[in-house]
C-alpha positions as a Markdown table, in Angstrom:
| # | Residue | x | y | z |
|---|---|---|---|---|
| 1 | Unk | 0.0 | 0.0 | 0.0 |
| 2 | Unk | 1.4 | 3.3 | -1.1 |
| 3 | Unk | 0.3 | 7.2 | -0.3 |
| 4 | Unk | -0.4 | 9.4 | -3.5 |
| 5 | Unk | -1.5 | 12.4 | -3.6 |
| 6 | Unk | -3.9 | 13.0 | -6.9 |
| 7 | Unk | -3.9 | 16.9 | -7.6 |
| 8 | Unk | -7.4 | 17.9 | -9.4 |
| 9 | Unk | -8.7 | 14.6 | -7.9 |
| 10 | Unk | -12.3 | 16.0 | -8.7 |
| 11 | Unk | -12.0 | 16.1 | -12.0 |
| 12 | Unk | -12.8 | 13.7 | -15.1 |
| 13 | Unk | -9.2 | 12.0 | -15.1 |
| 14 | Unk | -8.3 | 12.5 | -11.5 |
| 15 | Unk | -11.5 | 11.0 | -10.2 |
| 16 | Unk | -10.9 | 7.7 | -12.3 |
| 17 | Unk | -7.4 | 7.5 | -11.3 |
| 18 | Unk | -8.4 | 8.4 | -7.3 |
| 19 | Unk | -11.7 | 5.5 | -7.7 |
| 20 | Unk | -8.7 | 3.0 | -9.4 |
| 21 | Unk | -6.4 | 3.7 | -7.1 |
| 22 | Unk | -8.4 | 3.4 | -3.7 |
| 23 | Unk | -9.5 | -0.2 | -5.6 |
| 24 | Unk | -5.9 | -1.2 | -5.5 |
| 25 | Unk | -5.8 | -0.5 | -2.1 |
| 26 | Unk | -3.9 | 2.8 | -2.2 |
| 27 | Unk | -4.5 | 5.9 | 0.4 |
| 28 | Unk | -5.2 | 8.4 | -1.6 |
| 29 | Unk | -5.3 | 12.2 | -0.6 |
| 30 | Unk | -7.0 | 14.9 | -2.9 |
| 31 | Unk | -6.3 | 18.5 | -3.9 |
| 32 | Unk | -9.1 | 20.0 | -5.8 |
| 33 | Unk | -10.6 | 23.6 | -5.4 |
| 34 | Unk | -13.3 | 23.1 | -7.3 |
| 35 | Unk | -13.6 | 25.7 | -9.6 |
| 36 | Unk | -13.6 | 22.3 | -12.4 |
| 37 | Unk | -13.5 | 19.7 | -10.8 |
| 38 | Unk | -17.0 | 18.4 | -9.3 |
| 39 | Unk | -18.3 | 16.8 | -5.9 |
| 40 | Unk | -20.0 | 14.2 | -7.7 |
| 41 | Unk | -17.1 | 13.2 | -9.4 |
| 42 | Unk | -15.8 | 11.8 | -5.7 |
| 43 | Unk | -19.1 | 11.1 | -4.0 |
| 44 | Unk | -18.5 | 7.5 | -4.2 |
| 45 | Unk | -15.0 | 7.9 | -2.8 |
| 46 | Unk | -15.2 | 10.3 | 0.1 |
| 47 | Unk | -15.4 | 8.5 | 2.7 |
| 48 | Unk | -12.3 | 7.1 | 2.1 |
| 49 | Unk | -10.2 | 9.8 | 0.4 |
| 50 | Unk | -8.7 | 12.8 | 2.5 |
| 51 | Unk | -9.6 | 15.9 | 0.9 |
| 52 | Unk | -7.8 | 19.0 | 1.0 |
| 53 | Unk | -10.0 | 21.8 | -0.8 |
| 54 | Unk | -7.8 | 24.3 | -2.0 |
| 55 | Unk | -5.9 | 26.0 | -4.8 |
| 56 | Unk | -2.7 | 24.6 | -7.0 |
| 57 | Unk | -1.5 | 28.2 | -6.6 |
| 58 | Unk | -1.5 | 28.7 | -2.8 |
| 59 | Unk | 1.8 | 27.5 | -2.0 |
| 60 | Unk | 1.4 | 26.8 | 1.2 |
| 61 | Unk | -1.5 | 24.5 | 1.0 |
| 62 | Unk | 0.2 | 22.6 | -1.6 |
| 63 | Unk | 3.1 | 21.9 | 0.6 |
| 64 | Unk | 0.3 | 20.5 | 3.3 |
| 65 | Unk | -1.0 | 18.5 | 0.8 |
| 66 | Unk | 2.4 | 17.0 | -0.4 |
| 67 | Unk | 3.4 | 15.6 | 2.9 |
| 68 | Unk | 3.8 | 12.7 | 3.9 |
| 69 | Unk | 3.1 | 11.2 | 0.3 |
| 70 | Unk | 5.0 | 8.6 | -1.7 |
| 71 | Unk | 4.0 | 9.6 | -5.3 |
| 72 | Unk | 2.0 | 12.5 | -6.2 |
| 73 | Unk | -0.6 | 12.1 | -9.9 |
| 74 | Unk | -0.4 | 15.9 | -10.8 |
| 75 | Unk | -3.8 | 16.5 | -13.3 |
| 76 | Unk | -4.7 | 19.6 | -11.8 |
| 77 | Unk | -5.0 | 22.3 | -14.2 |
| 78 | Unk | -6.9 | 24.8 | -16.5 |
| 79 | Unk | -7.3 | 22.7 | -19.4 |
| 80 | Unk | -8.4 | 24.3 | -22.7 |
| 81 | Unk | -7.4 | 25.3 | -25.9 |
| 82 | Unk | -9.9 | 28.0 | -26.2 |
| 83 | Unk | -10.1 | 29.1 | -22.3 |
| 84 | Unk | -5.9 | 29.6 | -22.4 |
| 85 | Unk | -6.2 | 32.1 | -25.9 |
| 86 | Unk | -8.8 | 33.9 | -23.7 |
| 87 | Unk | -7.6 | 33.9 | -20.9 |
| 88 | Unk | -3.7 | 33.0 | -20.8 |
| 89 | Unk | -2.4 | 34.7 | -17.4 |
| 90 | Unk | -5.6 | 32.7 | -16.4 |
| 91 | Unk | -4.0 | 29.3 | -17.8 |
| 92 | Unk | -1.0 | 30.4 | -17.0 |
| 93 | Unk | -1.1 | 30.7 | -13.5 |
| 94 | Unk | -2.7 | 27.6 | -12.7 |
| 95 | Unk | -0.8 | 25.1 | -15.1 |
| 96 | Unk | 3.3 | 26.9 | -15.1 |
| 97 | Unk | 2.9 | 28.5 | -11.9 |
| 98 | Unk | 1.0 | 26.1 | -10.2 |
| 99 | Unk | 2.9 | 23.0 | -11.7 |
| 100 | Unk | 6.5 | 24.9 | -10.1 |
| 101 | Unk | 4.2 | 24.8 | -6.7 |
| 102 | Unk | 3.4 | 21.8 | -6.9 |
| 103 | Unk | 6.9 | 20.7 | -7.7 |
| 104 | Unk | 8.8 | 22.8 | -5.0 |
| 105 | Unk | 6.4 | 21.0 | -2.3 |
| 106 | Unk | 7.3 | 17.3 | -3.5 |
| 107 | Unk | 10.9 | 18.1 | -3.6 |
| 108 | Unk | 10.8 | 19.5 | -0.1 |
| 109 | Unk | 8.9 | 16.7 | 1.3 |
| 110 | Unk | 10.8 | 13.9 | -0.7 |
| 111 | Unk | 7.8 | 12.7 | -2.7 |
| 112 | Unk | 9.3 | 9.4 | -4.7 |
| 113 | Unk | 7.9 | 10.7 | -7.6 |
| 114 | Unk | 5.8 | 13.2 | -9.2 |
| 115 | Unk | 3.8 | 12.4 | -12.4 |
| 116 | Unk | 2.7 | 15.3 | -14.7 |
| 117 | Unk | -0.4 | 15.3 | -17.1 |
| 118 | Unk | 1.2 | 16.9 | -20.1 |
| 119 | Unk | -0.6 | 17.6 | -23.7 |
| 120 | Unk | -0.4 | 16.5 | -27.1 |
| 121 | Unk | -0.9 | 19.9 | -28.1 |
| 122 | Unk | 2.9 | 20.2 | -27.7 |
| 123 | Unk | 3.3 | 19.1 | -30.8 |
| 124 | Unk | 1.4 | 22.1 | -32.6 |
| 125 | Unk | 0.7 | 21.5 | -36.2 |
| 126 | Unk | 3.7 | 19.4 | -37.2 |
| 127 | Unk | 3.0 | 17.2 | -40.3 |
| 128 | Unk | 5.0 | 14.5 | -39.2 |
| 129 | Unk | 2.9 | 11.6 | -38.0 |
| 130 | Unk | 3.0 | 9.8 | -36.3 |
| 131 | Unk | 4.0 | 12.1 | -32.8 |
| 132 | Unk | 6.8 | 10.7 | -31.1 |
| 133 | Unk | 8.6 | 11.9 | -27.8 |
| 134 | Unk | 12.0 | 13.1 | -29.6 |
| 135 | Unk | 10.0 | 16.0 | -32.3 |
| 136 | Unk | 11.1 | 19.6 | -31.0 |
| 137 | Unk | 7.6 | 21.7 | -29.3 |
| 138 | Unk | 5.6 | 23.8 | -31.5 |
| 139 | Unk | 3.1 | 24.9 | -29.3 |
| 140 | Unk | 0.1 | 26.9 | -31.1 |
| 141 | Unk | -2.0 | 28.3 | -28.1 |
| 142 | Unk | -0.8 | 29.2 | -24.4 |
| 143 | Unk | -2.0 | 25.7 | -23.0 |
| 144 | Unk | 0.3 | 24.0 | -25.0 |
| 145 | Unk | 3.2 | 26.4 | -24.1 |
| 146 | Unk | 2.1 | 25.7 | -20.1 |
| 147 | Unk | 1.9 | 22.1 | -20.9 |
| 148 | Unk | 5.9 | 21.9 | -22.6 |
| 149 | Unk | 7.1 | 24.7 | -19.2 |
| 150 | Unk | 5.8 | 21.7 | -17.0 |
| 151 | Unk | 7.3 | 19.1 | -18.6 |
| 152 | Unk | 10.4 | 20.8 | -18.9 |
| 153 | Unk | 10.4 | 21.6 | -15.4 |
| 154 | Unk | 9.4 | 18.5 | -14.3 |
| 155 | Unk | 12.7 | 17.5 | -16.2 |
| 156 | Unk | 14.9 | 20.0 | -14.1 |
| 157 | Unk | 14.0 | 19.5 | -11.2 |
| 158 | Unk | 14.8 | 15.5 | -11.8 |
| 159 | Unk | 18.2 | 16.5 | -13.0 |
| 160 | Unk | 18.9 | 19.3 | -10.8 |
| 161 | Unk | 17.2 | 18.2 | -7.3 |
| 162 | Unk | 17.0 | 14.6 | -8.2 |
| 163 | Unk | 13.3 | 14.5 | -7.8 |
| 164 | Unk | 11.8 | 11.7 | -9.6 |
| 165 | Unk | 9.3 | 13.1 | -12.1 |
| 166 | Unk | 7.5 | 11.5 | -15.6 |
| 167 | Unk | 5.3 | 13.6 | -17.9 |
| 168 | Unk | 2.9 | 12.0 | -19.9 |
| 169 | Unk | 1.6 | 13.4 | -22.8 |
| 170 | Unk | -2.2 | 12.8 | -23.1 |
| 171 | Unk | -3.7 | 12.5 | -26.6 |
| 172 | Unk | -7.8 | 13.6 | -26.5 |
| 173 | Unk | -9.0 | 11.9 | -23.7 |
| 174 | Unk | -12.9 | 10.9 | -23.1 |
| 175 | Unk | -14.9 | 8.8 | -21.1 |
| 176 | Unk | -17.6 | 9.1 | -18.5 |
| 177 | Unk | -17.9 | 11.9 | -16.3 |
| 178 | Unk | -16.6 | 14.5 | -18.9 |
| 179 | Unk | -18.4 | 17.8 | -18.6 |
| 180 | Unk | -20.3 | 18.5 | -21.5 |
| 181 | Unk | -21.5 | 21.7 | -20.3 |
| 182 | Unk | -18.6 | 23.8 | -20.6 |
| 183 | Unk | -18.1 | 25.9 | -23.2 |
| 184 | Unk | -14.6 | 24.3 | -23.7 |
| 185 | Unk | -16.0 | 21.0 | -23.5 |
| 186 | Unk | -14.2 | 18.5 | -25.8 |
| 187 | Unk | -15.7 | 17.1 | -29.1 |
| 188 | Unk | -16.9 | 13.6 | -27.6 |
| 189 | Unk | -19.3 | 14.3 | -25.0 |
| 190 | Unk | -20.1 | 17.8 | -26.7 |
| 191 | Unk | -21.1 | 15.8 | -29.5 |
| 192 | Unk | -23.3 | 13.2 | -27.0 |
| 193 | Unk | -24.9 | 15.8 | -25.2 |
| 194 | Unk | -26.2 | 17.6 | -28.2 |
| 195 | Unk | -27.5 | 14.3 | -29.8 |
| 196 | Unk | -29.2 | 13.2 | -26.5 |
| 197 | Unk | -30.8 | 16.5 | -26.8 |
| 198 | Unk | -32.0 | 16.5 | -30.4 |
| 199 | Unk | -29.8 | 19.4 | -31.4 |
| 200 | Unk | -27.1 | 18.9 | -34.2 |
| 201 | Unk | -24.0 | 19.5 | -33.0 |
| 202 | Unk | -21.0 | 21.9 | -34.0 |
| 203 | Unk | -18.4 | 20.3 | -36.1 |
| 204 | Unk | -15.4 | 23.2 | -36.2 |
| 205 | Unk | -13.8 | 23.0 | -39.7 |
| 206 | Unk | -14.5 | 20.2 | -42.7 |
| 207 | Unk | -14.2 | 17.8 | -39.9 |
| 208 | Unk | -11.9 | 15.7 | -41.6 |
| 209 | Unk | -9.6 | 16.9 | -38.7 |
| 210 | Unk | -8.0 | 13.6 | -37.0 |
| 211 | Unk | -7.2 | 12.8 | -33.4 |
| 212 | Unk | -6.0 | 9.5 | -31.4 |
| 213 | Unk | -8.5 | 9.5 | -28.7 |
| 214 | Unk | -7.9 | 7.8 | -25.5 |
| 215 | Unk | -10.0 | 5.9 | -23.6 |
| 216 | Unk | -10.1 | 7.1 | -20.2 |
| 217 | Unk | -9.1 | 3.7 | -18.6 |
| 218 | Unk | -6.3 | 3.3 | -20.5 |
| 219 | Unk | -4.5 | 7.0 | -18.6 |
| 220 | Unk | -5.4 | 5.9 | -15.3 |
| 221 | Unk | -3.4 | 2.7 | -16.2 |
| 222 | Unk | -0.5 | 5.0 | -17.5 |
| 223 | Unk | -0.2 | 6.6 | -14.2 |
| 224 | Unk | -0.3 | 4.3 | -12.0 |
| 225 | Unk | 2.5 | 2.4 | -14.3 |
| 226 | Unk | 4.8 | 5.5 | -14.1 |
| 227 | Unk | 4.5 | 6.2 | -10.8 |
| 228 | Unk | 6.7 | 2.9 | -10.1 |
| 229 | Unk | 8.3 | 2.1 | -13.6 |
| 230 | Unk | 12.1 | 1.6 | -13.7 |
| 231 | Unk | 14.1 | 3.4 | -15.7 |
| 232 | Unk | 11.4 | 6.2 | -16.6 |
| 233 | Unk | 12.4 | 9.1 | -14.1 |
| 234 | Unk | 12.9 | 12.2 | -16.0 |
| 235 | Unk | 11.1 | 10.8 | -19.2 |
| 236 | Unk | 8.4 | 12.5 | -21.3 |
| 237 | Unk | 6.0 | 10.0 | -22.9 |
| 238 | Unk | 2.9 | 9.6 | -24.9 |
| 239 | Unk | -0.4 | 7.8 | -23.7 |
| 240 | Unk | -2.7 | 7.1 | -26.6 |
| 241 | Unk | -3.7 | 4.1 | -28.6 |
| 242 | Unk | -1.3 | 5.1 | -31.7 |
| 243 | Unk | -5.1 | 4.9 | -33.8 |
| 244 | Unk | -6.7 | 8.0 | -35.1 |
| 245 | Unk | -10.1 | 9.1 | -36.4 |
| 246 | Unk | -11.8 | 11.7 | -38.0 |
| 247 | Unk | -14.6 | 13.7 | -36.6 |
| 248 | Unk | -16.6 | 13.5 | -39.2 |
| 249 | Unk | -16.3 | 9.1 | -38.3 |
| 250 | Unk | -16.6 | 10.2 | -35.0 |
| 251 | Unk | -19.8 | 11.6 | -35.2 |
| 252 | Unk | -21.4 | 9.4 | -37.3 |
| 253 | Unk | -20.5 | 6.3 | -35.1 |
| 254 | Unk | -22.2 | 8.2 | -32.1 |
| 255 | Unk | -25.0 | 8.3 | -33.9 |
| 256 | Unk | -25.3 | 5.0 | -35.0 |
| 257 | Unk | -24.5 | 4.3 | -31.0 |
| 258 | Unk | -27.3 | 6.6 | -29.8 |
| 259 | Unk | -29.4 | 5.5 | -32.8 |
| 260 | Unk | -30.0 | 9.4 | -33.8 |
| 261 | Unk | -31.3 | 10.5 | -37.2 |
| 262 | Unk | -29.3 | 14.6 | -35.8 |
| 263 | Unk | -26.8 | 15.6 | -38.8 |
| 264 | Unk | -24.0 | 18.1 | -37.9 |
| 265 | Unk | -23.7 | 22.1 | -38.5 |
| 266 | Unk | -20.2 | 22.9 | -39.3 |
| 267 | Unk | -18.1 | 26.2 | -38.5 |
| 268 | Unk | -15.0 | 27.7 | -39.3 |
| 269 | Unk | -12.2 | 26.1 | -37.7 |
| 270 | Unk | -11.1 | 27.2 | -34.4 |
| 271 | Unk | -8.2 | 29.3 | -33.4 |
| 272 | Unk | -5.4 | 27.2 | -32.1 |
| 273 | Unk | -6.8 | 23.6 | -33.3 |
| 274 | Unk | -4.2 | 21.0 | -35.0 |
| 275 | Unk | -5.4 | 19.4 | -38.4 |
| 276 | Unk | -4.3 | 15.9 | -37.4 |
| 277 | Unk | -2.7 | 14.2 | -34.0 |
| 278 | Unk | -1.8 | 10.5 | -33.8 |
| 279 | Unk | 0.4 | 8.9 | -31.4 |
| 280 | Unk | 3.8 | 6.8 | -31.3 |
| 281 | Unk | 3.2 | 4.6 | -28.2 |
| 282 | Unk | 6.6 | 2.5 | -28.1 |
| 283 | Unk | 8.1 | 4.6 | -25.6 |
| 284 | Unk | 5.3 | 3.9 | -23.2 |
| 285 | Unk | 5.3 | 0.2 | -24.1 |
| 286 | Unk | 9.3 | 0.0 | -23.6 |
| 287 | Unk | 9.4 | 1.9 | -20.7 |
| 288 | Unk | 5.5 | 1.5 | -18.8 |
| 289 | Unk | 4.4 | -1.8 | -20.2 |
| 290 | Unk | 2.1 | 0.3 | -21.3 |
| 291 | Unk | -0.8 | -1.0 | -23.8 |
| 292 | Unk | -4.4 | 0.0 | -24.7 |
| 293 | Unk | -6.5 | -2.0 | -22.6 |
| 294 | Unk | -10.1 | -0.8 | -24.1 |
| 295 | Unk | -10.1 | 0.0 | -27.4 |
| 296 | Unk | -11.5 | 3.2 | -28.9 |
| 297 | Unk | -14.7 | 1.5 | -30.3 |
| 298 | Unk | -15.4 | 0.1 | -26.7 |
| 299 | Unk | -14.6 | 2.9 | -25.0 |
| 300 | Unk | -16.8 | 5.1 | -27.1 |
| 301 | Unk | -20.1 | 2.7 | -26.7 |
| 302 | Unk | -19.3 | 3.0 | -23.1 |
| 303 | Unk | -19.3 | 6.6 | -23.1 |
| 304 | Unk | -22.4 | 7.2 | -24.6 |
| 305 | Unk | -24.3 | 4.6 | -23.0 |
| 306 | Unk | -23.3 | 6.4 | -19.4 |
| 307 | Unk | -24.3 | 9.6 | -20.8 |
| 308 | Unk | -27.9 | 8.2 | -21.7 |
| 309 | Unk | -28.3 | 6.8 | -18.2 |
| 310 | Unk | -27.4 | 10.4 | -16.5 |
| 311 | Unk | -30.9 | 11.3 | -18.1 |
């Protein structure tokens, strides 16, 4: 049994990874303030979870919450194309700034090993597919350039302090529990929620756009592998399936899934947006044991079919 601290534990990954983790056996201490994250994300776990409600930025609470812990699952973070162009000191603040806080309070209280959710979006618009860990950043909105500052000093402080740290980049996650209501939601449940309602959804561009999107299951497994995986301190490494699809497939298997005669509206393309994404995953089979364990298809009937029990 091991202590990890999961920062944005409330949210859509860090609830899964805080539920997967208590499973194991783990204990598991949150840091969430709430101002993304949800209560219901953590209702089923809060009797066993001790949570610390406060803010990535406020230093001093950050150091609270690092004590005592063996491995800290870092997912706290304002995470949005759109919301960072904006808004960047917004983004700025809570993914650099806060990501230095949070790094600062592990090195201090000898956390084994901190593990940072980084971004595909790193990669800008790059042509080369598919994305593999060794292609230099090119980061086309202020999220991406807070998501390459972490990882890169995530890799400092491993080389300079000797604190244990892997960053994995996160290709287009989805799953249950995804908001759908913000206005950054991403494609996947925007797309469910709008079907469920009878409205057609917004597809940005021709929507022959690409992306490798990653079952929610298969991150939590990720993270969990690299907070004990030899030989992957001070690593940067992708988490997808190394599959892609378009929207436009997207969409229409959703609604063949949710059995929906709704046809799309499409917009211009949005600010900041990459024209195709598609993982390299051999680093994180080499060095994780990393593989898929629930395909895309799966993963996407399970999605929907949660959404269409929430009512």
């Amino acid at each position: 049994m091991a202590r990890y601290l999961v920062t944005g534990g409330a949210g859509f990954i860090g609830s899964h990874i805080v539920g997967t983790l208590l499973a194991a056996g783990h204990q598991v201490r949150v840091l969430d303030n709430f101002s993304t994250g949800k209560q219901s994300n953590l209702a089923h776990y809060l009797a066993d979870v001790q949570l610390v409600e406060a803010d990535i930025k406020d230093i001093a609470a950050v150091r609270k919450a690092a004590a005592d812990q063996d491995y800290v699952l870092h997912q706290a973070a304002l995470a949005s194309v759109p919301r960072s162009i904006a808004n960047p000191l917004a983004s700025f603040q809570a993914n650099e700034a806060g990501t230095l806080n949070l790094l600062l309070a592990a090195r201090d209280a000898g956390v084994g090993r901190v593990v940072f959710a980084s971004s595909s979006s790193v990669y800008g618009d790059s042509p080369s597919l598919p994305k593999t860990e060794d292609m230099g950043y090119n980061p086309l909105s202020p999220y991406a350039v807070n998501k390459a500052a972490g990882e890169l000093y995530c890799k400092n402080f491993y080389h300079i302090y000797g604190l244990e740290t892997v960053a994995l980049r996160y290709f287009n996650v989805f799953g249950p529990r995804q908001d759908p209501a913000s206005q950054y939601a991403a494609v996947i449940p925007n797309f469910i929620s709008a079907i469920l309602k009878r409205q057609p959804p917004t597809i940005f561009g021709d929507g022959e756009q690409s992306r490798d999107f990653t079952y929610i299951e298969n991150v939590v497994a990720a993270n969990i592998q690299a907070a004990t995986a030899t030989g992957a301190a001070g690593e940067v490494i992708n988490v997808a399936t190394g599959c892609r699809i378009t929207v436009n497939e997207l969409f229409y298997k959703l609604k063949d899934i949710l059995q929906s005669e709704i046809e799309p509206v499409y917009a211009p393309p949005r600010e900041g947006d990459i024209k195709h994404s598609l993982a390299g995953i051999d680093k994180a089979r080499e060095l994780l044991g990393y593989h898929p364990l629930v395909s895309f298809d799966k993963g996407l009937k399970v999605t929907a079919e949660w959404f269409s029990a929430q009512g």
